[in-house]
N, C-alpha and C positions, 0 to 999 in steps of 0.2 A: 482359223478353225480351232487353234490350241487356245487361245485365248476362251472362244465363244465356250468350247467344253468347260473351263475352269470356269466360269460364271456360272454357268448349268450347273456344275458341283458346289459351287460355293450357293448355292440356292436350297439345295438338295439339305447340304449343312446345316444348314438356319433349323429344319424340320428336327424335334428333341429326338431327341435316343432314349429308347427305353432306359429308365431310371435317373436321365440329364437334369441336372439343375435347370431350370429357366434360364434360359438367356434375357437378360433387359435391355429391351430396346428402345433408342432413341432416335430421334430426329432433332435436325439443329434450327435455331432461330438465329437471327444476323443483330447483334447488339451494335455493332458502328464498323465500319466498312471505311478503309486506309488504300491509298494510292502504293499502288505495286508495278515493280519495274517488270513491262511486259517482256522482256528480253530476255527474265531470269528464269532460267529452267529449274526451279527449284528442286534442292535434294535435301539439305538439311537446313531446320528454323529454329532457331531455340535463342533466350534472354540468357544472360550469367552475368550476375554483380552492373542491372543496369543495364548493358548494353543487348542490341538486339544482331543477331548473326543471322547469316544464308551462304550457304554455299550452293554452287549453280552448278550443273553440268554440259554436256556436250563437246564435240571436239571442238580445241580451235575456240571456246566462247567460256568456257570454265573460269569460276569465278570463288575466291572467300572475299566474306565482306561484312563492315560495321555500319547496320542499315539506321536510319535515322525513321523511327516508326511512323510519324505524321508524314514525312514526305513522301516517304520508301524510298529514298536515293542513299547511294550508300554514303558513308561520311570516311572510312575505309575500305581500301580494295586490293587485292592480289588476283593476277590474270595469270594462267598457267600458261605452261608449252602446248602448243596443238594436240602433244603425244599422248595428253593427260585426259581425263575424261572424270572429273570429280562427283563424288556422291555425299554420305551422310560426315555432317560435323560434329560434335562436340567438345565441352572444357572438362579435364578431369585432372587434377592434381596438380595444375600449376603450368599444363600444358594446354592449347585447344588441336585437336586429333582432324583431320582431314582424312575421310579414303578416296581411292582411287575406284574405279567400276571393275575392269579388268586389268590393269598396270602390273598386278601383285606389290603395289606399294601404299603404303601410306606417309601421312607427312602430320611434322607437327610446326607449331608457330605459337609465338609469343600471344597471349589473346587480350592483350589490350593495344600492342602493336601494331599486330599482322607481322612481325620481323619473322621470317621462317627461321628455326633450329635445327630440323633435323628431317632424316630419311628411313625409313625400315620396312623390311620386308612385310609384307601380309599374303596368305597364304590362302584365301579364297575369296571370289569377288565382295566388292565391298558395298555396302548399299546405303541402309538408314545405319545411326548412331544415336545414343541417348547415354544417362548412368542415373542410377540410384545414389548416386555419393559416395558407393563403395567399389565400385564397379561399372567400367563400359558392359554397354552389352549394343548387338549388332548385328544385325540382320544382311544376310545374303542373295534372299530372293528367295527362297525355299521357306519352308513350314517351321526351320529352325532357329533358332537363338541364340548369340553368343556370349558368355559372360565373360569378359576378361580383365586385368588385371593391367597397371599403367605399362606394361611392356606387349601389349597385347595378345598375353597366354590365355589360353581358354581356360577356365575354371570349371566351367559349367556349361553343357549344351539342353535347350530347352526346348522339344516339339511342342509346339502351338496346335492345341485343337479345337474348333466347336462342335460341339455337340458328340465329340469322340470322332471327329474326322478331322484330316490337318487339312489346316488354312493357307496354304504357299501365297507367293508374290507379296510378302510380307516388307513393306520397305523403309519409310522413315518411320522412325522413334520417336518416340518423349515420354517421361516417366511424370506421373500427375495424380498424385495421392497415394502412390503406393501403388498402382497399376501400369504397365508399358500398353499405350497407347501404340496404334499401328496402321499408316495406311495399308491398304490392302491395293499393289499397283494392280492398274487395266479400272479399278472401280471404283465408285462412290461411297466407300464403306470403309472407316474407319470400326476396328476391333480393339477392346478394352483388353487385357490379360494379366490374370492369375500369375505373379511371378514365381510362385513356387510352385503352381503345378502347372500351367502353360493352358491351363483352359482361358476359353474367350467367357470373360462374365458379362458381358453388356456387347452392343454392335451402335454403331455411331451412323446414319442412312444422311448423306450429304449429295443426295441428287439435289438440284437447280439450286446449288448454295451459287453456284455462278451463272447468275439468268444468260439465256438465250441473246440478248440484244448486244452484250459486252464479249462474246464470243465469236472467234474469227476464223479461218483455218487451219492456224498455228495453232490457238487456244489447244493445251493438252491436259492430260487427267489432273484432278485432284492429289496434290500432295506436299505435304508442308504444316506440322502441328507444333506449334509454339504455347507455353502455357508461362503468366507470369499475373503473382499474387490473386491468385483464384479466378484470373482469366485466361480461357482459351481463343486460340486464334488459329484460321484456319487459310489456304492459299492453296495453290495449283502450280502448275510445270505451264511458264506462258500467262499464266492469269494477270489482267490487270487491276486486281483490288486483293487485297488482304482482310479476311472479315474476323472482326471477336463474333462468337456466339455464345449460345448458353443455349442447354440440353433441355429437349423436351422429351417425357416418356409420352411415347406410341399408342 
């Protein structure tokens, strides 16, 4: 039921608010479509210097890894403790960042390795991950933002809204021209955002990016935004393909 309300709101949203910029909407088109390991629960997807990364969640099945894009298998891998339940990755500063879901930890690692370095407290659950170059920022589930700093100090907290109403279930990251791109978990809809003032300027509409006939039981929501040299790419939690697309306005 809490879910089905928050659709109901996030619909309600789309409709402008007196005096709202436009929102610009899009819909995607499939430019080439890549074998993806169905097993991987994707949480975070992102390219750095070359190589392509994923980290997977779930107990017990959590996963970082150096995926090799044509096959989707990975070429490096780290499998956690059961205890672990891994979400958003990123590289910032000569580190790649791993969070945990609920742990209160994070971890970092070598990122042309996988050799892990280190362990540090994080102090609310942990979700998507991305940076601007200067700054993680990080999303918890909620309508908020995190900016922080390589010690993971918040700088800056960001409420995301469209149309003047917040956006929750805010979860994997990636920053792609200046904007933090977002999926939006439970949905098909990827949101564009304003980093300095956290409004949504565009909405990304990725219903049957994954047809009907490749979907199983397992198959779970959309999530997983990779962008490298003016391509996007797009993936799912359980999906077995990985698609580039390119944006069409609505």
């Amino acid at each position: 039921m809490r879910i089905k309300v928050f659709i109901l709101a996030l619909l309600i949203a789309l409709l402008p608010s007196c005096g709202a910029a436009k929102v610009v909407e899009y819909k995607v088109k499939v430019v080439k479509e890549y074998p993806h390991d169905v097993t991987s629960y994707t949480q975070g997807l992102f390219f750095h210097d070359g190589r392509f990364y994923e980290s997977t969640g779930q107990w017990g099945s959590s996963t970082l890894r150096i995926v090799d894009l044509e096959s989707g298998k990975p070429v490096k891998k780290v499998s956690f403790n059961n205890k672990y339940f891994i979400e958003g990755s990123v590289v910032f500063g000569g580190d790649l960042y791993v969070l945990t879901w609920t742990n209160k930890v994070a971890f970092k690692y070598n990122p042309e390795t996988l050799e892990y370095r280190s362990t540090q407290g994080y102090p609310r659950e942990g979700w998507g991950m991305t940076t601007d170059g200067k700054q993680i920022i990080a999303s918890d589930g909620s309508s908020q933002l995190y900016f922080m700093d390589k010690d993971l100090k918040v700088s800056k907290k960001l409420k995301v809204t469209l149309n003047g109403r917040p956006v929750r279930y805010l979860n994997e990251l990636e920053w792609i021209d200046g904007k933090i791109w977002a999926n939006v978990y439970t949905t098909d809809l990827i949101v564009v955002i304003d980093p300095k003032s956290g409004e949504v300027v565009s909405t990304v509409d990725c219903t049957g990016l994954l047809p009907a006939k490749l979907r199983t039981q397992d198959t779970d929501v959309l999530n997983g935004i990779a962008y490298k040299d003016g391509h996007i790419y797009l993936t799912g939690k359980n999906w077995p393909r990985l698609y580039e697309v390119e944006l069409i306005k609505k």
